[in-house]
N, C-alpha and C positions, 0 to 999 in steps of 0.2 A: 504494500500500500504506500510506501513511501515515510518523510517524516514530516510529523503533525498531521496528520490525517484528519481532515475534518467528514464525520459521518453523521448518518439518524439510525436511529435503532429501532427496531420493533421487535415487540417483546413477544414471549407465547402467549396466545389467545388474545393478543387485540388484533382490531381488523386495520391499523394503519400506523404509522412511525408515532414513538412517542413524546408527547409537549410537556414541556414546563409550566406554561401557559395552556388554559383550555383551547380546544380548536387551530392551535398551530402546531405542528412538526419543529421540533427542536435541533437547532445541528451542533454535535457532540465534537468533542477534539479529542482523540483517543490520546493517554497521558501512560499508561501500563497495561499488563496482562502479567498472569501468574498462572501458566497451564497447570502448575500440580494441585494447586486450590482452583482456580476454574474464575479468578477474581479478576473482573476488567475496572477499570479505570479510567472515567473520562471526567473532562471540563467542558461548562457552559458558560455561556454568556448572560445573563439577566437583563429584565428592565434597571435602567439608568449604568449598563457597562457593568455591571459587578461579576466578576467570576465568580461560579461556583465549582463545588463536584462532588460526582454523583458512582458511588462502587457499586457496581452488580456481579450478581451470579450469573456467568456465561450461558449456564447452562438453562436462562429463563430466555437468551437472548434468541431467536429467532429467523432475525434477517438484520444483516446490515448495509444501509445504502450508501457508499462512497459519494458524496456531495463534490462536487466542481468547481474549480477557482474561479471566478468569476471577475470580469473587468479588470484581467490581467495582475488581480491580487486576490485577498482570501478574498472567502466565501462570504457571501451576504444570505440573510437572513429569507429561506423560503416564503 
């Protein structure tokens, strides 16, 4: 995937990428992975710029969609 990977995630049993916000798609920055615990690692972005971050269990994780640099720098917001 490269470095800094910005993605969305969906998780098992929903039916679309997951938000931070209700009714928007969130784009994730993968930050770690620990295959022998199964533990991923990402950072967000929030309302007013503030980072967050968010640990999941892989094994809830389902699908991930590789997001595209956009305007010849990072990514903007779906």
């Amino acid at each position: 995937m490269g470095q800094q990977q910005v993605v969305q995630l969906v998780l098992k049993g929903a039916d679309g990428a997951l938000g931070v916000s209700p009714g928007q798609a969130t784009d994730f920055t993968v930050v770690s992975f620990d295959p022998e615990t199964c533990c991923a690692v990402f950072s967000f972005r929030q309302t007013g710029n503030e980072t967050r971050t968010i640990v999941l269990d892989c094994r809830c994780i389902c699908g991930i969609i590789c997001v595209p640099e956009r305007n010849g720098g990072a990514p903007t917001a779906l």
